[in-house]
N, C-alpha and C positions, 0 to 999 in steps of 0.2 A: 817732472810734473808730479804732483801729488798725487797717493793713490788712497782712493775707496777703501775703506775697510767694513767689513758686515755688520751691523752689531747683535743683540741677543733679540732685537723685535723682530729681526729681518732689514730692516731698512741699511743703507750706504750711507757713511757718513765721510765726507773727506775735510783736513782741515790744513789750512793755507796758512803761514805766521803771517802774523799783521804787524806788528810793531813791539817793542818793548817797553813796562812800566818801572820807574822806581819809585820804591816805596819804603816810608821812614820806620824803623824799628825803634820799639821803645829803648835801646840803646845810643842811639841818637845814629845810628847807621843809618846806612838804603842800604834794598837788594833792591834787585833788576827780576822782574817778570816776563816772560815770552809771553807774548798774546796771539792766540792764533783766530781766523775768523774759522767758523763747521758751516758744513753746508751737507746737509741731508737729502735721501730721496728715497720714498716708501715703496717704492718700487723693490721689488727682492733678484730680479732678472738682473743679468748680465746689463741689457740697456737701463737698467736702472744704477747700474754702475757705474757706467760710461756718463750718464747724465750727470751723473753725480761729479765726476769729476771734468765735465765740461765747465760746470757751473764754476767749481772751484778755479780751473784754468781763466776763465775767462776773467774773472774777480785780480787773481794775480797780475794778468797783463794788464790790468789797466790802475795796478795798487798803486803808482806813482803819481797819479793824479787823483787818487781816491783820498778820502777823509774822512775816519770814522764819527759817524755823528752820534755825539754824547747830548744826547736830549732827553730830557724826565718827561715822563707821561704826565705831568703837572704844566710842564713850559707848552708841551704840543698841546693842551688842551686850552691852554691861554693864549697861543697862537689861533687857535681853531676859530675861538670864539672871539677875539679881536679882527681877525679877518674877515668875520662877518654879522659884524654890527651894523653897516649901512646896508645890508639886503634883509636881514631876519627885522621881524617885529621884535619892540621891547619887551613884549611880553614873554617871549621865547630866549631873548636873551639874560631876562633876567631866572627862569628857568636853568639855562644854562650853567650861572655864575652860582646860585642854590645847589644844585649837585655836584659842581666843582666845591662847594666847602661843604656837603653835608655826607657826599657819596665816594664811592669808590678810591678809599683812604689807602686802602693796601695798596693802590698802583703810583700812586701818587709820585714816589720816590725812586721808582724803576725807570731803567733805561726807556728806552718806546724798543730800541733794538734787540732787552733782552725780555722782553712782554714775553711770554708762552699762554697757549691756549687752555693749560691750566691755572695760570694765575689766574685769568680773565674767569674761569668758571667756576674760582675758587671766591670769587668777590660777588660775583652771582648771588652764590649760594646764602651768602652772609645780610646779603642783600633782602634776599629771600625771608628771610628771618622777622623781619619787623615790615618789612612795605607791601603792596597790592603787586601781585603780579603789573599791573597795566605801569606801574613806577619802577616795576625792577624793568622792564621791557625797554621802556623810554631811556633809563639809564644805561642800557645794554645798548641802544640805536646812538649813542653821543660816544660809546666806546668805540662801536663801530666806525662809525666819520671819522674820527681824529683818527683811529689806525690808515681808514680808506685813503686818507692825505699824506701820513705819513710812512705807513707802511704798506703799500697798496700789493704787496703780492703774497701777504698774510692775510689767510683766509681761513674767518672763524666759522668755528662750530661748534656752540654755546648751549646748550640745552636750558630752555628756559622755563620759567612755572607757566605751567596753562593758564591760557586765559577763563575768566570767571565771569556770569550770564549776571549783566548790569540788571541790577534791579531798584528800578527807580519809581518816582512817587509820582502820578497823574492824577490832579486834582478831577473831581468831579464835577459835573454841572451845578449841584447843590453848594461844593463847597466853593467855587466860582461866584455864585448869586449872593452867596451871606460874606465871601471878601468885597466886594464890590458893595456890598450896605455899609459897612464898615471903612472904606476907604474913601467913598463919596466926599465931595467937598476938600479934602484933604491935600496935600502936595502929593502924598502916593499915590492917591486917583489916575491921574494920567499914566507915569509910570506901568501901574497893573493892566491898562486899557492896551499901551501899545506892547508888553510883551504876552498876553493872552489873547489877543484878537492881532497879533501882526504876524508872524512873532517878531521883537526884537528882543536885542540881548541888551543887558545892563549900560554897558562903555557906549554902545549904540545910542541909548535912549539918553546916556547924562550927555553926549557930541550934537545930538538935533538941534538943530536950531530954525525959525522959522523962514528962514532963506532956500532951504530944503523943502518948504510944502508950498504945493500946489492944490488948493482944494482940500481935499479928503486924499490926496496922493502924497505920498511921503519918499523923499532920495533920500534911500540911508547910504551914507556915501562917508561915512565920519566913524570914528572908534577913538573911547576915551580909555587909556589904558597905562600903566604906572613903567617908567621908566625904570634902571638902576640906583637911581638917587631914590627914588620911592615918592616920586613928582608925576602928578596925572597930567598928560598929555592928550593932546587929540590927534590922531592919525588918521591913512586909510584903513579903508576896512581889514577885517580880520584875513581875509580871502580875495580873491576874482569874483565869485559867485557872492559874496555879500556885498558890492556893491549893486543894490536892487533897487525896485520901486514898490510901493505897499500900496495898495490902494484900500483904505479904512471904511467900516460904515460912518452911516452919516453923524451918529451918537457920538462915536468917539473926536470926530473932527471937528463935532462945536465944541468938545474941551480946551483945545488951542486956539478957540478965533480971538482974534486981538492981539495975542503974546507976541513978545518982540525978542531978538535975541537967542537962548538957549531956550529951550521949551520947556526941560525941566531942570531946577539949579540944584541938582544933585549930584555927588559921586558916585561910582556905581558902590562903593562899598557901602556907602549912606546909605543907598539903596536896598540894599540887602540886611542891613541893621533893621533899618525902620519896617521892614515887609515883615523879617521875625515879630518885633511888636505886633505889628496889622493882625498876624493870626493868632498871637496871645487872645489880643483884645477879641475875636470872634469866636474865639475856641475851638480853635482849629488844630488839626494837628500841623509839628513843624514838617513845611516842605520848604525846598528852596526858592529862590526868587527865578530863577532859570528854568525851575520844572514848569513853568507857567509856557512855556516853549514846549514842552514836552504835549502838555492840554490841547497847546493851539493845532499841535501837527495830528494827533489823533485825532480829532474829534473832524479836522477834514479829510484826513484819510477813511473816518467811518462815514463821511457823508456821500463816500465815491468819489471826493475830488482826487484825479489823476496824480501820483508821484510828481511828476515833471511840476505843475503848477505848485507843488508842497515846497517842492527844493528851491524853487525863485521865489517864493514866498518868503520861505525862512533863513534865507541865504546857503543855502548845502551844496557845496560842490557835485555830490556826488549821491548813489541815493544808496549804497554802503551803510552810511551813517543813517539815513533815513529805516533803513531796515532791519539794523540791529540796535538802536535806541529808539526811537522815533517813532515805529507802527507796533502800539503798546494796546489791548483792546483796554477801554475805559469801565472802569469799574462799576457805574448806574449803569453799563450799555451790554454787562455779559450776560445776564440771566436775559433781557432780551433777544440775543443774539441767539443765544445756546436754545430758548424757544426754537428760532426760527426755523434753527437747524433740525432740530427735534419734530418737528412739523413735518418738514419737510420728506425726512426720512421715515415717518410714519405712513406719512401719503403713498411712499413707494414701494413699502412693505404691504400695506393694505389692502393689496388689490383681489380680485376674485381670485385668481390662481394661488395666493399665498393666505388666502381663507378659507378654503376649500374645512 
C-alpha cells in the first residue's frame, strides 16, 4: 500500500500510479510517462495520515474498473447547459451560453479533474477587472454548478468582490403626470399604465393578450422573452410567484376595452427604445422602462400597503428582493417624511421636564 508523505504545508499527500502515457518527441520517438493519481488531506495528525492513505487504498482497489475522465471545463459546461434546457427559462439559458463565450477563458481548456481553487480564484480576479461585482458572482454561481455535477466533492472557497448598494432611479409623481401627458393617445400609453400602476414587466406586457382580462383584472400568466436563436417567444412566467392577478383602476382598464388579440403589439425591446424617446420628448431624465416597477412598489409601500400585497402584486417571490431594491423612499415624499419625523421628535423633546 501506498504511503502518506508530509509535505512543507503540513498536509499528507499519497500518490497511487494510474496508468502510463506516450508521448511523441520531436524526433519522431515516444517516451512513456508514469501517471500517478495524489490524494491529499489538510489534516497534519497521524489520522490525517491514515485518511490519507485510506482514500488512496480504496481508489487503487477498485482502479480496474476506474476510468480517468478526461473532460475540459468547456465540454462539462456544454454538458451542464444542454442538460438543462428543457427546465431553465430561455432567458437564463441564453445567459448561460454569453459567459460560456464571453467569460471564464482561462478554464476553458483544463481538465474539470485538474481545476485547483486557485485557478478558479485566479479567473475571479480577472473577472473582477472590468465587470460589477453582481456579474463576476453570477459567473462564480455557473462555476460552481458545473463543478457541483461534475466534481461534487471539491469544495470552493472563492473570495469574491462585495456586493455594491443598487442604486436605482424612482420616477416621481411629477415626472409620472408629465410621462403620461406625453404618452397619451399613443401605442406607449398602455404600456406605461400597466407597468406603473400594476407593475408588470416588459415580455409580461408584449404576452397580454385579451383572453387574460376579466374586467379591470389582468392574468399575467404569459412572458415574452428571446430564445438562442434571438427569436421572441411567449412562455410562462418568469417565476411561481409571477403567475398573478392585477386588479387595475378603472382609467387604465377603459384603455383595452375592445382590443382583441395581444393588447399591446410590441416587443419588449420596442418597448424600451420607444419609452427612451417618450422621456426625450418630455424632458425627462433617462430612466429605464422597468424602474417604472420600482415607482409602482414604492409609492405602495409609502401608502401602508402591507409587503405580502406588494409581492402578489408585482410577482416577488420573496420579499428579499422587495427589501433591498424595492422599499426606495420617493424623492417628492422625503422632505415630507423627514418633516414628519422631525415633528414628531420635537413633540418629545418639548415637554415641561425638558424645558424647564
Amino acid at each position: 500500500m501506498a504511503k502518506a508523505k508530509k509535505l512543507p504545508s503540513g498536509s499528507w499527500r499519497c500518490q497511487v500510479y494510474s496508468h502510463t502515457e506516450e508521448t511523441r518527441q520531436p524526433d519522431g520517438t515516444t517516451k512513456k510517462k508514469r501517471i500517478y493519481k495524489s490524494f491529499t488531506c489538510d489534516d497534519p495528525s497521524a489520522k490525517g495520515r491514515r485518511a490519507c492513505e485510506q482514500m488512496a487504498a480504496e481508489w487503487a482497489a477498485n482502479k480496474t474498473e476506474y476510468k480517468e475522465q478526461t473532460l475540459t471545463f468547456a465540454s462539462a459546461l456544454d454538458n451542464y447547459i444542454d442538460s438543462r434546457r428543457n427546465v431553465l427559462s430561455p432567458g437564463t439559458i441564453c445567459d448561460y451560453q454569453n459567459a460560456r463565450k464571453n467569460h471564464m477563458q482561462g478554464l476553458m481548456d483544463i481538465d474539470i479533474n485538474a481545476i485547483t481553487q486557485a485557478m478558479i480564484q485566479k479567473e475571479i480576479n480577472i473577472e473582477s477587472m472590468n465587470h460589477s461585482p453582481k456579474t463576476v458572482r453570477n459567473i462564480h454561481g455557473l462555476i460552481s454548478a458545473v463543478l457541483s455535477v461534475y466534481r461534487p466533492e471539491f469544495a470552493l472557497n472563492t473570495t469574491l468582490p462585495k456586493r455594491k448598494r443598487v442604486e436605482l432611479y424612482i420616477p416621481t409623481d411629477a415626472e409620472i403626470k408629465r410621462l403620461l401627458e406625453v404618452v397619451a393617445g399613443t401605442e406607449m400609453e398602455l404600456p406605461v399604465l400597466l407597468a406603473a400602476f400594476g407593475p408588470m414587466r416588459r415580455g409580461e406586457i408584449s404576452a397580454l393578450e385579451a383572453d387574460d382580462i376579466t374586467g379591470s383584472i389582468v392574468h399575467v400568466c404569459k412572458n415574452m422573452v428571446r430564445n438562442e436563436a434571438g427569436v421572441w417567444i411567449v412562455k410562462s412566467p418568469k417565476s411561481y410567484a409571477g403567475d398573478r392577478y392585477i386588479d387595475y383602476p378603472d382609467f387604465v382598464a377603459a384603455k383595452w376595452a375592445g382590443r382583441r388579440g395581444r393588447i399591446v403589439n410590441l416587443y419588449p425591446q420596442t418597448i424600451s427604445e420607444k419609452f427612451s424617446r417618450c422621456l426625450a420628448n418630455a424632458g425627462l431624465p433617462h430612466f429605464r422602462f422597468h424602474d417604472l416597477r420600482h415607482y409602482s412598489a414604492s409609492i405602495q409601500h409609502a401608502l401602508g400597503i402591507p409587503d405580502s400585497y406588494i409581492m402578489q402584486r408585482g410577482g416577488w417571490g420573496n420579499d428579499g428582493t422587495l427589501k433591498s431594491i424595492y422599499r426606495h423612499a420617493l424623492k417628492d415624499k422625503t422632505d415630507e417624511m423627514n418633516q414628519r419625523a422631525n415633528d414628531y421628535f420635537n413633540g418629545l423633546y418639548n415637554t415641561k421636564c425638558n424645558t424647564k
